[in-house]
C-alpha positions in Angstrom: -3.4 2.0 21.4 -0.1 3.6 22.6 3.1 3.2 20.7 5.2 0.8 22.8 1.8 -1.8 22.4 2.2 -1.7 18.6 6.1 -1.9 18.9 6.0 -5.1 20.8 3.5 -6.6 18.7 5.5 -6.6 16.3 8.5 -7.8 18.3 6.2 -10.6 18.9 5.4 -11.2 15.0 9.2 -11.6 14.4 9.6 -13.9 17.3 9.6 -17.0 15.4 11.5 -18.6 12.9 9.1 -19.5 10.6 8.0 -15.9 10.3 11.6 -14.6 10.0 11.7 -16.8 7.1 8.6 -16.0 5.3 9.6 -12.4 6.0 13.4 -13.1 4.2 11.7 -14.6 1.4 9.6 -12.0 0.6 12.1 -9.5 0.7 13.2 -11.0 -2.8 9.9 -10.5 -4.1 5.6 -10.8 -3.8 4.8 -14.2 -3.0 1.6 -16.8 -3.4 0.6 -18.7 -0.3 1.4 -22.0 -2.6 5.0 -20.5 -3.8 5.5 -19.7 0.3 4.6 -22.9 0.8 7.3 -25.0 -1.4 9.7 -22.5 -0.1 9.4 -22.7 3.6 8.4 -26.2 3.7 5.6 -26.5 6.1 2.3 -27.4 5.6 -0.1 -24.9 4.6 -2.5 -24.4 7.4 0.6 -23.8 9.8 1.8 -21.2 6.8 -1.3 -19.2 6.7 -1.7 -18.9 10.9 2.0 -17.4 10.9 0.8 -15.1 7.7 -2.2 -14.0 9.6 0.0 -13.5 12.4 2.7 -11.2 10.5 -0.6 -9.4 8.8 -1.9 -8.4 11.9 0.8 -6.9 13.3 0.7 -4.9 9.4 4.5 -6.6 8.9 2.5 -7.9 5.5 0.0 -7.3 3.2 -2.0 -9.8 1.0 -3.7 -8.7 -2.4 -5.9 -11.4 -3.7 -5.1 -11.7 -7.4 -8.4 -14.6 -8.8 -7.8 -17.7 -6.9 -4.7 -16.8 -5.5 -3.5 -14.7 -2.2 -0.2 -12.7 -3.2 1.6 -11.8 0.1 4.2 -8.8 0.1 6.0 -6.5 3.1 4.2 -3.5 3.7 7.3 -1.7 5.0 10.5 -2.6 4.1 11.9 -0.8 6.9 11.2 -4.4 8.7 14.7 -5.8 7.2 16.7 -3.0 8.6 15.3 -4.4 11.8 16.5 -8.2 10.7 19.3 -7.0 9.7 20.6 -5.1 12.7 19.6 -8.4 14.7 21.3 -10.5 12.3 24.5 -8.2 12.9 24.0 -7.7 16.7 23.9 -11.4 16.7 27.0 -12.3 14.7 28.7 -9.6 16.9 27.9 -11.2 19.9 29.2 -14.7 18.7 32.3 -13.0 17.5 33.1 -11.3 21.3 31.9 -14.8 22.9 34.8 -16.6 20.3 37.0 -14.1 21.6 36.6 -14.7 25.4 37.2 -18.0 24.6 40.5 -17.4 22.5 41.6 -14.9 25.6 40.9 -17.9 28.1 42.3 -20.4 26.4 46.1 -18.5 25.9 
């Protein structure tokens, strides 16, 4: 596999908000499928596709701990990369407010 495959894959395993969230909330710390699942509110079938999802693309890791599946981020460098695209975001909506301030004078 070449380098831009794996780069977009993971660009595709960010690409949804319910995996941005699980990804946010394990930042704080190592979560269990059933703690995930009070936290981002959906049920847990549709939890543990988007898991599988953000494990194959090696966003996360799971460690199974006796009846329960701990999930944690295998590289933390993943929230630089939210981070930047939370600020390239706010940016944008700050110069937007601002074309609108200049056309409205």
């Amino acid at each position: 596999m070449d380098l831009e495959y794996l780069e977009v894959n993971i660009f595709k395993a960010l690409a949804h908000p319910i995996r941005l969230k699980i990804i946010k909330k394990l930042r704080e710390k190592i979560y269990c499928v059933c703690e995930l699942k009070e936290d981002v509110e959906f049920s847990q079938s549709n939890l543990s596709q988007h898991l599988k999802i953000l494990k194959e693309a090696g966003i996360v890791l799971c460690e199974k701990d006796g009846l329960r599946i701990n999930y944690r981020i295998n590289d933390y460098e993943i929230c630089k990369v939210i981070d930047m695209t939370e600020e390239i975001v706010i940016n944008s909506i700050k110069a937007l407010g601002d074309k609108i301030k200049a056309r409205n004078k």
